[in-house]
FIZARO-254466 format. One line per 4 residues: number of its first residue (from 1); for each residue x, z, y of N, C-alpha, C, O, CB. Coordinates in pm, whole numbers, plus 32768, in hexadecimal, padded with zeros to 4 digits. Atoms other than C-alpha are relative to their C-alpha. Glycine has a CB too. Layout:
NUM = X/Z/Y/X/Z/Y/X/Z/Y/X/Z/Y/X/Z/Y; ...
***
This chain:
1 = 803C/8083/7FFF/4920/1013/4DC1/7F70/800E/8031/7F2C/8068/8000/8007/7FBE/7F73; 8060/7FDE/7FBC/47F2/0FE4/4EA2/7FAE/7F7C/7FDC/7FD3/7F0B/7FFC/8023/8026/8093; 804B/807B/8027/46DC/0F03/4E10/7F77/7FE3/8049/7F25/803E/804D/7FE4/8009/7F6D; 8065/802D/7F7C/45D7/0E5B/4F0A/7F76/8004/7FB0/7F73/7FBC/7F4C/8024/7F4B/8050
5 = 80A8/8027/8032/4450/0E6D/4E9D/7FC4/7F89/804E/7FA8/7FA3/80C3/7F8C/8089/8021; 804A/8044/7FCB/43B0/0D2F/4EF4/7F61/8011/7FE1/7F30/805F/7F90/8034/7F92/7FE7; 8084/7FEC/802E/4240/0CF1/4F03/7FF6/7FA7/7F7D/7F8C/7FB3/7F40/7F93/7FD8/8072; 8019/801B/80A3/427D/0C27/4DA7/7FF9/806E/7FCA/7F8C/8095/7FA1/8066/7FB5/7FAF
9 = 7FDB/7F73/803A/42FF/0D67/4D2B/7F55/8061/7FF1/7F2D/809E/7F8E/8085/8059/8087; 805C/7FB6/7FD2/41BE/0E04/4DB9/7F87/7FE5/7F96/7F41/802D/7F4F/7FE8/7FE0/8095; 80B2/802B/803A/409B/0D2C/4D30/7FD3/8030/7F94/7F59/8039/7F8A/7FDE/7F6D/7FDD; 8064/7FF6/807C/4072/0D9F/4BBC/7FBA/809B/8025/7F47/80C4/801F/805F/7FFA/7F50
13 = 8039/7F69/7F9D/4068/0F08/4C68/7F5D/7FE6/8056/7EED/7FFE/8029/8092/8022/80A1; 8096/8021/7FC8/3F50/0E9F/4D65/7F90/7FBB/7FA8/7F19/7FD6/7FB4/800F/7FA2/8076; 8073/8037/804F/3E9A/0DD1/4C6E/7FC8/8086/7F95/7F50/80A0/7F87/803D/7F6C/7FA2; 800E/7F96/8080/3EA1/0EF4/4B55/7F86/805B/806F/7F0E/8059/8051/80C3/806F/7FC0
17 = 8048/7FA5/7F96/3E0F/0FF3/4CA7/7F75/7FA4/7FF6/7F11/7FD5/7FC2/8055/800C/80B1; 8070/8026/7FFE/3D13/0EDE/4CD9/7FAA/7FF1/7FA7/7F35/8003/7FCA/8002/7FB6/8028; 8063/7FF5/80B6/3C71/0EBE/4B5C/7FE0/80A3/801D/7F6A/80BF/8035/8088/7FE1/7F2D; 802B/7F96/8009/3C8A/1039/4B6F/7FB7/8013/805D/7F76/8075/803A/804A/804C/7FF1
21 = 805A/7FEC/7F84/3BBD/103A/4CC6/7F7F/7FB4/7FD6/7F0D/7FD4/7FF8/8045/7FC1/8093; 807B/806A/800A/3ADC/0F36/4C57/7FAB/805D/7F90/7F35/8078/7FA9/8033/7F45/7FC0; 8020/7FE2/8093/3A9F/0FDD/4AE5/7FA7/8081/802E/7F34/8097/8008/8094/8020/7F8A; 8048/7F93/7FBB/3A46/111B/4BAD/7F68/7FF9/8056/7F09/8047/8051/8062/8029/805D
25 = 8094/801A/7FA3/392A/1096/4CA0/7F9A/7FB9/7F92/7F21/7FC8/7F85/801B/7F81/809E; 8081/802B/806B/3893/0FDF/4B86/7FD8/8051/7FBB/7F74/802B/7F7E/8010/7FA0/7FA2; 8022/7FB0/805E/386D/10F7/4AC7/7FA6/804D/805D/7F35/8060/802F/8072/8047/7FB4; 8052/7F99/7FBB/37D9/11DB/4BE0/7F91/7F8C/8017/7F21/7FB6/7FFB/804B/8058/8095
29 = 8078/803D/7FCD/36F3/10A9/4C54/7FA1/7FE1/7F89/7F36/7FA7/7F9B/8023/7F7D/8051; 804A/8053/8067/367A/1066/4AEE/7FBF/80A9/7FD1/7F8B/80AA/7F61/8075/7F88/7F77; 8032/7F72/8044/3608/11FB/4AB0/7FBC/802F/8078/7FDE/802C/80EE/807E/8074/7FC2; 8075/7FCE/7FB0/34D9/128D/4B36/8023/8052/806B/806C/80B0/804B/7FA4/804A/7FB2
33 = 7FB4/7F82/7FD0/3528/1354/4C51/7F9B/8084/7FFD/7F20/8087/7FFD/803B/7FE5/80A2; 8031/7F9B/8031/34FA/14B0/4C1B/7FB3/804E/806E/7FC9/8043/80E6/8064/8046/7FBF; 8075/7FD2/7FA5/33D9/157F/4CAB/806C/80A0/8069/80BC/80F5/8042/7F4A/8046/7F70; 7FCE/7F96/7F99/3441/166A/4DF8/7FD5/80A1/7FA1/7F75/809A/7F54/7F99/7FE6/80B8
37 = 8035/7FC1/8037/3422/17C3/4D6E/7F6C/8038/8006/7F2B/8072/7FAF/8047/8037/8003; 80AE/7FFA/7FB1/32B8/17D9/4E56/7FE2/7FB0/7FB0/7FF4/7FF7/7F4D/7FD0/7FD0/80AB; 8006/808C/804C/326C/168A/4D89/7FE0/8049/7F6F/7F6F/802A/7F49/80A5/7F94/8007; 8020/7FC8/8068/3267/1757/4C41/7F9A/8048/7FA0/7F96/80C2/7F98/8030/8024/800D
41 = 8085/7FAE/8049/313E/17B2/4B60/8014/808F/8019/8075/80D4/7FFA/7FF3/7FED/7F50; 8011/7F61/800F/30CE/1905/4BAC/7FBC/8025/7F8B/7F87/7FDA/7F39/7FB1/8040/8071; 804E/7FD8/8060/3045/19DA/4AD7/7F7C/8043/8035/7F6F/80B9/8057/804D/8055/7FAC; 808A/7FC9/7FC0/2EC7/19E2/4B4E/7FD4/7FB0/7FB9/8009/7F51/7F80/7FD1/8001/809A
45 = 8066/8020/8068/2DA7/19A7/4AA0/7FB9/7F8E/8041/7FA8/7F89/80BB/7F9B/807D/7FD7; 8039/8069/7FBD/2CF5/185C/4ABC/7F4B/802D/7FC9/7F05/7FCA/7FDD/8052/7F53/7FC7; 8067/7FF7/8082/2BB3/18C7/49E8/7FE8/809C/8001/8042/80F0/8002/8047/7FC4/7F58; 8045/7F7A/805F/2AD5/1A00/498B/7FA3/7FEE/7FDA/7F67/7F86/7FF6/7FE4/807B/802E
49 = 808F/7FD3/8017/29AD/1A89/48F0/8004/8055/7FC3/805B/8083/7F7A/7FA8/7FB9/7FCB; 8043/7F50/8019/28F0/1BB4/48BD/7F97/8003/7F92/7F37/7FB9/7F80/7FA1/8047/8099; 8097/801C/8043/2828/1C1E/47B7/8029/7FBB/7F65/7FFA/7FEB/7EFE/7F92/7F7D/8071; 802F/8068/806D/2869/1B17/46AE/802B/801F/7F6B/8062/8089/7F4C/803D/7F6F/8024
53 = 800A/8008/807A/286B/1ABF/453D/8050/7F95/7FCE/8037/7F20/7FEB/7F85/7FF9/7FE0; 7FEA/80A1/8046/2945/19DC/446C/800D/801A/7F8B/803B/8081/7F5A/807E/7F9F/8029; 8030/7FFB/808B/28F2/1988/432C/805B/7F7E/7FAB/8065/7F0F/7FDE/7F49/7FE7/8002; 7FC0/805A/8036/29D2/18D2/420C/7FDF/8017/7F85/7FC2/807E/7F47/807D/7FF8/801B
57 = 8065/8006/808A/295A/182E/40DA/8089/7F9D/7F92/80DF/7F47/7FA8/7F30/7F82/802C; 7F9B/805D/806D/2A26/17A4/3FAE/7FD8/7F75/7FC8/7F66/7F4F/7FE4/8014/8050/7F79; 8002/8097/7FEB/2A40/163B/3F4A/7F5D/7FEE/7FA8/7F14/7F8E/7FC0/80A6/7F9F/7FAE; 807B/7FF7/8022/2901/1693/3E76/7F62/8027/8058/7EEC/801C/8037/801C/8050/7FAA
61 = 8057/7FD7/7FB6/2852/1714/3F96/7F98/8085/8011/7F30/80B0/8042/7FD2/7FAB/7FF6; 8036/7F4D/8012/283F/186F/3F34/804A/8041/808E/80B6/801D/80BD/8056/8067/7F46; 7FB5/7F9F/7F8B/2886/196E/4066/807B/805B/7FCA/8065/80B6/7F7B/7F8B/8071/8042; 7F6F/7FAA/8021/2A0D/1A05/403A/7FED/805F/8048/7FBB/80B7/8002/8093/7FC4/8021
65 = 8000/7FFE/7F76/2A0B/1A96/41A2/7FB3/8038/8050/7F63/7FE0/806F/7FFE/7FA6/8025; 8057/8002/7FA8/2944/1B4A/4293/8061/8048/8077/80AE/80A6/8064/7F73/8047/7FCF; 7F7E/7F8B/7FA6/2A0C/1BBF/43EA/7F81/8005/8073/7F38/7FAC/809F/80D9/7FA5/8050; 8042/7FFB/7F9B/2952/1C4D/44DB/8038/8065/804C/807B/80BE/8017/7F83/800A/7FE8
69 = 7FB8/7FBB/7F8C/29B5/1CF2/4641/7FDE/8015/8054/7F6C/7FE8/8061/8051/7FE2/802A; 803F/7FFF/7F90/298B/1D56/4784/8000/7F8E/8067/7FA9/7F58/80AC/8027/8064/8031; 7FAB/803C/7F94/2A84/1C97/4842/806C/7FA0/7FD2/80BD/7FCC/7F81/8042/806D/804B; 7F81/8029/8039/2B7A/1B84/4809/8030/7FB5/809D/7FED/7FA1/8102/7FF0/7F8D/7F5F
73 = 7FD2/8054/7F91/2C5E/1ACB/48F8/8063/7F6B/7FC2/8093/7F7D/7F52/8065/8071/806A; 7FBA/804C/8035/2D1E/1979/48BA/806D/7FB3/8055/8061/7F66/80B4/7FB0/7FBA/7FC6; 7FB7/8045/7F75/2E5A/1923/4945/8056/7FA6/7FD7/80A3/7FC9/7F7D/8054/8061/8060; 7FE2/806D/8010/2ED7/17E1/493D/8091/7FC3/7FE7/80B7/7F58/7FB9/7FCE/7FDA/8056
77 = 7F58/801C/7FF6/305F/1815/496A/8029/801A/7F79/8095/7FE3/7F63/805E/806A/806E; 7FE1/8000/806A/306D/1880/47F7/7FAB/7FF5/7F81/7FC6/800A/7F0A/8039/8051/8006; 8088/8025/8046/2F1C/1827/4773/7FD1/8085/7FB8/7FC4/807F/7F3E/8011/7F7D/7F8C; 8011/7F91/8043/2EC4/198C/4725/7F92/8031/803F/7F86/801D/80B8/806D/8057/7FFB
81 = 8060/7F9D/7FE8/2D85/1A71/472A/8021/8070/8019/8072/8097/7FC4/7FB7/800F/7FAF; 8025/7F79/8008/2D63/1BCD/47A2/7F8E/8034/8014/7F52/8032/807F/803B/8039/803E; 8068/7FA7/7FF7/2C55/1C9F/4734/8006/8069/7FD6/805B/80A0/7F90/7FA6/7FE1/7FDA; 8001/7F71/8011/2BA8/1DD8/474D/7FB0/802F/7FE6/7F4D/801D/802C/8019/803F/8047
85 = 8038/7FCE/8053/2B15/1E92/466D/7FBB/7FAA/7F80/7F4B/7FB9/7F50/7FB7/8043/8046; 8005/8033/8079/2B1D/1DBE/4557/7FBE/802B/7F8D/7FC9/80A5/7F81/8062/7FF8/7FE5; 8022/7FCD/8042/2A62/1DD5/442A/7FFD/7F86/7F9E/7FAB/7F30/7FBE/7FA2/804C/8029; 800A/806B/8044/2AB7/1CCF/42EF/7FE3/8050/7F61/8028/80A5/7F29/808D/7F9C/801A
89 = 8052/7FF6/8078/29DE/1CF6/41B4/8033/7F79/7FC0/802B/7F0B/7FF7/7F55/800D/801C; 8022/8076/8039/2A3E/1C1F/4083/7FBA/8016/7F77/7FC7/8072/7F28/8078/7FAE/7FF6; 805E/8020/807C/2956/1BB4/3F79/8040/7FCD/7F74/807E/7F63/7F71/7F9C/7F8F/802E; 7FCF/8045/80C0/29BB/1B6B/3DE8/7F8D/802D/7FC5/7F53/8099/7FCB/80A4/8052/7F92
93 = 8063/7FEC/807B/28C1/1B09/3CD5/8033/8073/7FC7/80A9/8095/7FCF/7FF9/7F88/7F91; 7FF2/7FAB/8057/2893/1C1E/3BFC/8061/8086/803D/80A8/80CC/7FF6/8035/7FB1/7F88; 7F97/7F81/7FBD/2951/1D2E/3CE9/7FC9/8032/8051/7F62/800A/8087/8080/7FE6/8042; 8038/7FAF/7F4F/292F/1E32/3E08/8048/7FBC/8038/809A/7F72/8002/801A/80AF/8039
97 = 800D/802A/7F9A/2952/1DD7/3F4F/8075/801B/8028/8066/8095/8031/7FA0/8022/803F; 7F69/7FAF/7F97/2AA7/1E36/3FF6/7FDE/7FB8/807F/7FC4/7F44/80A2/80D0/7FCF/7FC8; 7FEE/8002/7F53/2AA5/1E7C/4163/806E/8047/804E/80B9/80A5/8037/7F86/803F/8041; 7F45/7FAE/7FA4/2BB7/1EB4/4284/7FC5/7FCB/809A/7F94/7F68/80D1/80F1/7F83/7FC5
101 = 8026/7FCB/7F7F/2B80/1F41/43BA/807D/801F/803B/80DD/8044/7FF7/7FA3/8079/7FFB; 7F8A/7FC5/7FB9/2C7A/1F89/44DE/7FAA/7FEA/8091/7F3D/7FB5/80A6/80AB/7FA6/7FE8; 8022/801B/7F85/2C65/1F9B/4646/802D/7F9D/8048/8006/7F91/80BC/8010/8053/8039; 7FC9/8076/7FBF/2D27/1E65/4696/8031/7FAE/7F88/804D/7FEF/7F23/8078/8022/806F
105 = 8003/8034/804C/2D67/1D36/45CC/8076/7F61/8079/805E/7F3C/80EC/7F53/8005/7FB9; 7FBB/8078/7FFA/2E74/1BFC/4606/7FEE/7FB3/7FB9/7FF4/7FE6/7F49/8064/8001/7FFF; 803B/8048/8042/2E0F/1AE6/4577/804F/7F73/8005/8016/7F17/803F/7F7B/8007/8029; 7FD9/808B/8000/2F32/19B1/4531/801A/7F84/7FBA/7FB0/7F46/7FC4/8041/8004/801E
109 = 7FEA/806D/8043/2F98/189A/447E/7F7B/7FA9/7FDA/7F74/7F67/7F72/804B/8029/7F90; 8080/803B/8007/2E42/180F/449F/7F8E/8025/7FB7/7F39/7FD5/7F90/8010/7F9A/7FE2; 8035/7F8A/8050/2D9A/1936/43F3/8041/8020/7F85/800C/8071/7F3A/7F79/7FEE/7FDE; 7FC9/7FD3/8079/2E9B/1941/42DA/8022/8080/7FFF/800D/80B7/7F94/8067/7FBC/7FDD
113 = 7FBB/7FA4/7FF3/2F41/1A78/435C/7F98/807A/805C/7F5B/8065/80C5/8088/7FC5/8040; 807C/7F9C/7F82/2E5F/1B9F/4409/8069/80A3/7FF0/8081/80E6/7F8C/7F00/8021/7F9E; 7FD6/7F63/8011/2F15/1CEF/4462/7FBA/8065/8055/7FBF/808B/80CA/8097/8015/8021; 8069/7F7C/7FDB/2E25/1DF1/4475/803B/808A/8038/808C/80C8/7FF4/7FB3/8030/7F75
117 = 7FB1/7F97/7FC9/2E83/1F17/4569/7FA5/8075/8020/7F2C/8076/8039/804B/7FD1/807C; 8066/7F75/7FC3/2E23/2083/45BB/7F8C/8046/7F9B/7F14/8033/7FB1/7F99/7FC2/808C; 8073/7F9D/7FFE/2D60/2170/44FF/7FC6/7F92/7F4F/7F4F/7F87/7F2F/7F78/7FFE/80CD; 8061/8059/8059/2D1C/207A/43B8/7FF3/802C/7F75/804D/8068/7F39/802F/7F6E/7FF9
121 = 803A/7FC3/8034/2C5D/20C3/42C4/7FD7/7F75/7F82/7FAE/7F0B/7FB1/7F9F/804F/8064; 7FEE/805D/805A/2C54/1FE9/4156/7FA9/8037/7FAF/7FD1/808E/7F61/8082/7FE4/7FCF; 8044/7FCF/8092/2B20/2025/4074/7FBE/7FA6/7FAC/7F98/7F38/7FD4/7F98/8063/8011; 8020/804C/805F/2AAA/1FB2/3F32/7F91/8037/7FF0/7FA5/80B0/7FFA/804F/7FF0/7F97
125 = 806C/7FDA/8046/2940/1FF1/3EC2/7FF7/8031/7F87/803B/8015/7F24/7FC1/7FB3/7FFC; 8002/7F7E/808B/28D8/20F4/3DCB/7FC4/7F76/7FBC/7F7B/7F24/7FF4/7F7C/80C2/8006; 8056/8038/8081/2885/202A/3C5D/8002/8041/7FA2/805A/8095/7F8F/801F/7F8D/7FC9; 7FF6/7FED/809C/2826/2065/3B07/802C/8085/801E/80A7/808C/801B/8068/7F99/7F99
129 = 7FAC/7F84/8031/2868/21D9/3B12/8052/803E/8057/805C/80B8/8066/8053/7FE2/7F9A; 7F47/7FE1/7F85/29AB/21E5/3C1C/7FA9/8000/8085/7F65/7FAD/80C0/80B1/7F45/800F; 800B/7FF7/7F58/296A/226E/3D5B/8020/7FB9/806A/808D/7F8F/8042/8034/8053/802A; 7FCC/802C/7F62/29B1/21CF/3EC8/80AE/8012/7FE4/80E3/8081/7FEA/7FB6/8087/809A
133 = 7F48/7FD9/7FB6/2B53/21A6/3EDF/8002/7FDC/806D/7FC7/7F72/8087/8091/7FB6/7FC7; 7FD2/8024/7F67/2BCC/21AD/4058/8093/8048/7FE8/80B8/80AC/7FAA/7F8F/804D/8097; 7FA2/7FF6/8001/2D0D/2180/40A4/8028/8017/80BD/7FF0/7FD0/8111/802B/7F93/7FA4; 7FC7/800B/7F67/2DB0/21D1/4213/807B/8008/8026/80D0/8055/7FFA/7FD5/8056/804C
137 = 7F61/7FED/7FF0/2EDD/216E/42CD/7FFF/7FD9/80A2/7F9D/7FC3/80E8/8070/7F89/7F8E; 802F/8023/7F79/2F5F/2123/4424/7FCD/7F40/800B/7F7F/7EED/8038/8097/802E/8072; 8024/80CE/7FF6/2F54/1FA4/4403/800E/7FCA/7F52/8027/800E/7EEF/80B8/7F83/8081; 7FE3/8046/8091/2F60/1E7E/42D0/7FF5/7F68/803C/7FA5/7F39/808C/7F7D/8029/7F6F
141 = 8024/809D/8025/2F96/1D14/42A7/7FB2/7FF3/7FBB/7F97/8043/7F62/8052/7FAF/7FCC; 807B/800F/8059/2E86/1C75/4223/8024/7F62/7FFA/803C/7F19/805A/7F55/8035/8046; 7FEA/80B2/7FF3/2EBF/1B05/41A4/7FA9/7FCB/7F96/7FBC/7FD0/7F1C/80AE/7FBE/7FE1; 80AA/7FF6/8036/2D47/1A9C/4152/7FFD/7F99/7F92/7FA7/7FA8/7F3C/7F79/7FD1/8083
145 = 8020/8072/8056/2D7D/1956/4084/802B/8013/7FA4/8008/7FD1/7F43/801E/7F8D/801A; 7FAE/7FE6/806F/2E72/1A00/3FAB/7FAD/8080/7FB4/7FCC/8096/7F3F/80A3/8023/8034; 802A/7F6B/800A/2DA8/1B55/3F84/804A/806A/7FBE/802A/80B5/7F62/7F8D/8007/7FC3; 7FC8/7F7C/7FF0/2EBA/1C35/3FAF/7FEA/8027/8086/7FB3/7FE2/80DB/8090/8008/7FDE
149 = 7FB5/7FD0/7F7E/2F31/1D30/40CC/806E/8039/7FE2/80A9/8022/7F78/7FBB/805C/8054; 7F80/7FB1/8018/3045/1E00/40E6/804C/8064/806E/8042/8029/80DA/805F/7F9B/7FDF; 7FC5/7FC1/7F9B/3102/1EFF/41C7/806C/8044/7FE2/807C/805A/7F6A/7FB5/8049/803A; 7FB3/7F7B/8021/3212/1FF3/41DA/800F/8081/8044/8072/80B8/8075/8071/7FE5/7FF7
153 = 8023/7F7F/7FB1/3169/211D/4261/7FB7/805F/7FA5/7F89/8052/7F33/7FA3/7FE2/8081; 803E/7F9A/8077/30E8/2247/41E6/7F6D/7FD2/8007/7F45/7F92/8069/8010/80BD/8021; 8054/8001/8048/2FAA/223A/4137/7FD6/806D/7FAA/801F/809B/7F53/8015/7FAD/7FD1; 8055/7FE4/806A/2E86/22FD/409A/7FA4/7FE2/7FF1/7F5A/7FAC/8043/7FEC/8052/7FEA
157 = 8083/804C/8045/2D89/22BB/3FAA/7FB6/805F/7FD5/7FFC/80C5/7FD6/8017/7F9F/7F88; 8063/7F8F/800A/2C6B/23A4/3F4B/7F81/7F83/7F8D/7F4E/7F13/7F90/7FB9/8049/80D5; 8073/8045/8047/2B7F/2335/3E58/7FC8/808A/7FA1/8008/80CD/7F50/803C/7F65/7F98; 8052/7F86/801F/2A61/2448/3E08/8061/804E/8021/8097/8046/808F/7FC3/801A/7F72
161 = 7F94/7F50/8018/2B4F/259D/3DB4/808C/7FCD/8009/80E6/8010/803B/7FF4/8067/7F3E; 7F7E/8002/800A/2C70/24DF/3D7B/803D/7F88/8097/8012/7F2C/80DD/8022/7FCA/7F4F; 7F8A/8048/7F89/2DA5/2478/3E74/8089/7FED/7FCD/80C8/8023/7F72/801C/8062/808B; 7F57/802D/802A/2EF6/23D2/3E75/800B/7FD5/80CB/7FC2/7FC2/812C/801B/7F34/7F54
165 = 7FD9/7FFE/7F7B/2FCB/23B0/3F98/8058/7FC5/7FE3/8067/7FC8/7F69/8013/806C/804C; 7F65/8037/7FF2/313F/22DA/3FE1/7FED/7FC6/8045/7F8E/7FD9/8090/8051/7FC0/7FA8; 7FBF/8061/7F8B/31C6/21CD/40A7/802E/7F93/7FE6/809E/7F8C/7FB3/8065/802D/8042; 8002/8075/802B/31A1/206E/4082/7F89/7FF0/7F83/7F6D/801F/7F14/8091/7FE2/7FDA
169 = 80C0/802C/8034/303E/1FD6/402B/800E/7F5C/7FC1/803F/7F03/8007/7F69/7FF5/80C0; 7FFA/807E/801F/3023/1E9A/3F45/7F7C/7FF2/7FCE/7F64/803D/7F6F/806D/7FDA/7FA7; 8067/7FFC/8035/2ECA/1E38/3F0B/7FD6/7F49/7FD5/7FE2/7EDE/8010/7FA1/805A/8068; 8019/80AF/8030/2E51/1CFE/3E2A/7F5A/7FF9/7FDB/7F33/801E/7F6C/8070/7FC7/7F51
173 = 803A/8008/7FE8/2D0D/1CBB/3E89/7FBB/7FBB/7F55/7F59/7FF4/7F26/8015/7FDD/807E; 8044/8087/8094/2CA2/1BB5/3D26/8034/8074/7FC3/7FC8/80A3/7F9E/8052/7F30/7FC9; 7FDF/7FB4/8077/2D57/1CD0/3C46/7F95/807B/8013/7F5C/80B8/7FB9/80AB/8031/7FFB; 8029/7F53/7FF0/2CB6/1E0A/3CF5/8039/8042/7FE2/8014/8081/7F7F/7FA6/803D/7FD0
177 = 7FB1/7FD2/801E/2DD0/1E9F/3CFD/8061/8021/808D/80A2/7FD8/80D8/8023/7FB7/7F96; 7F89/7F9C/7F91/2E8F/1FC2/3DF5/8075/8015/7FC9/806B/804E/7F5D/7FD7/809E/8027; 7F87/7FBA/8014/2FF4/2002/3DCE/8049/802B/807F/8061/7FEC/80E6/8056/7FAF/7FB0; 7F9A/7FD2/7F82/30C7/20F9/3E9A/8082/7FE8/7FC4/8099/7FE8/7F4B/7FF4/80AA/8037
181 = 7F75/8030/8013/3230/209C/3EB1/807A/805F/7FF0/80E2/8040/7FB6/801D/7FB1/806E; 7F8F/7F9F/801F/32F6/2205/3ED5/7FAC/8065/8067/7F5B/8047/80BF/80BB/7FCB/8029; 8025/7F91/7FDC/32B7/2379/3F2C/7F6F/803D/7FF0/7F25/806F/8045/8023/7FFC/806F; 8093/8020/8031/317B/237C/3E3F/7FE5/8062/7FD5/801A/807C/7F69/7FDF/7F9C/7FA2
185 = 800F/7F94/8032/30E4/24C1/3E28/7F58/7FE6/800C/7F2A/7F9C/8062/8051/807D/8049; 8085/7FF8/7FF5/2F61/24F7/3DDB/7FD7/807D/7FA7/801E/80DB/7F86/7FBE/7F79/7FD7; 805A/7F9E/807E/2E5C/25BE/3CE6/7F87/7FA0/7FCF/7F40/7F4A/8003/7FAC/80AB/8049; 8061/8045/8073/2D8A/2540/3BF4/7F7B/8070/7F92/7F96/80A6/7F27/8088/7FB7/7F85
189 = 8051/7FB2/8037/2C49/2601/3B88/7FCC/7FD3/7F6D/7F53/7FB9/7F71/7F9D/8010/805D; 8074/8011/8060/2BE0/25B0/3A02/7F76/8038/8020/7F4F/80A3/804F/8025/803B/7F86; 808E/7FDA/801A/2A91/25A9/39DF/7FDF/802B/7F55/8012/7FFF/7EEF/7FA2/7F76/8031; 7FEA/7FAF/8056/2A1D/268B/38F0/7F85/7FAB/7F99/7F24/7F6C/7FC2/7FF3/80A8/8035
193 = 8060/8043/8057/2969/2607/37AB/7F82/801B/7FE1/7F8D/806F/7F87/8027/7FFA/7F9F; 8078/7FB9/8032/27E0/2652/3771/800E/8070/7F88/8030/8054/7F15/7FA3/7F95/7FD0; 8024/7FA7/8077/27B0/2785/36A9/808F/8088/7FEA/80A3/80ED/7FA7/7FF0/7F81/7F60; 7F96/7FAC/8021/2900/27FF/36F0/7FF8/806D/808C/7FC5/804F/80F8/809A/7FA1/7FE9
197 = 7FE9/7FAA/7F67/294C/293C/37F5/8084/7FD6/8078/808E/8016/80E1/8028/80AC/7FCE
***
């Protein structure tokens, strides 16, 4: 049995094609068109300076903050800093000073996040008695508003005679307080009591 297709037969077919043709161009004409891959943010710096200082103060208007550097660059495709030779000092009533040094510094989330690279170097000021602690590793997060950092690299710490060493650095800046995370070997010199040999 041989059954004839008319163009009745046809139309809900062509109409259905045409919604789906139509539904299609409106959608591409109603969305941005997308940038050529030339067209695409590079990653180049819009911004530098040499030299400088930035300084951050708490809602009291005490100084938290001091970063100072050689070199920074700012590039616009992910709103990020790179600098070099970094140097961020922070300040607490009633405390030493902790400072962190590296030879390169990333700087994102609008200074929330800074990952300090190369060669860095974490010290606390001698008080009351306690010697200078420095700590060194290859790199650290540093997340300034929170005053921790953290890493998972090896690490040592030296303070006067004594050292500790492992892998993975958690430091809480408001506690004053180092913890290594695993493979924690050091020495610890008592100091000996007046009067005793």
């Amino acid at each position: 049995m041989t059954r004839r297709i008319t163009i009745a037969n046809l139309l809900p077919i062509l109409a259905l094609c045409g919604i789906a043709a139509l539904t299609f161009w409106l959608k591409e004409s109603a969305s941005p068109p997308q940038p050529r891959a030339e067209e695409r943010p590079r990653h180049d710096p819009d911004a530098q300076a040499e030299n400088f200082v930035v300084l951050r103060f708490d809602a009291d208007g005490n100084l938290r903050y001091r970063l100072v550097a050689d070199y920074m660059e700012h590039y616009p495709d992910d709103d990020s800093h790179h600098v070099r030779m970094p140097r961020l000092i922070a300040y607490r009533p009633q405390s030493p000073e902790i400072t962190l040094s590296g030879k390169s510094a990333i700087v994102t989330e609008q200074g929330k996040r800074v990952l300090v690279q190369e060669d860095v170097v974490l010290t606390r000021a001698a008080f009351v008695g306690n010697p200078e602690l420095v700590a060194r590793t290859p790199e650290l997060v540093v997340l300034p508003d929170e005053g921790r950092a953290f890493n998972r690299h090896p690490v040592r710490i030296t303070q006067g005679e004594n050292w500790l060493s492992g892998v993975g650095l958690q430091v809480d800046e408001r506690q004053s307080t180092f913890a290594l995370q695993s493979n924690v070997r050091g020495e610890y010199l008592r100091k000996a009591k007046p009067g005793t040999p």
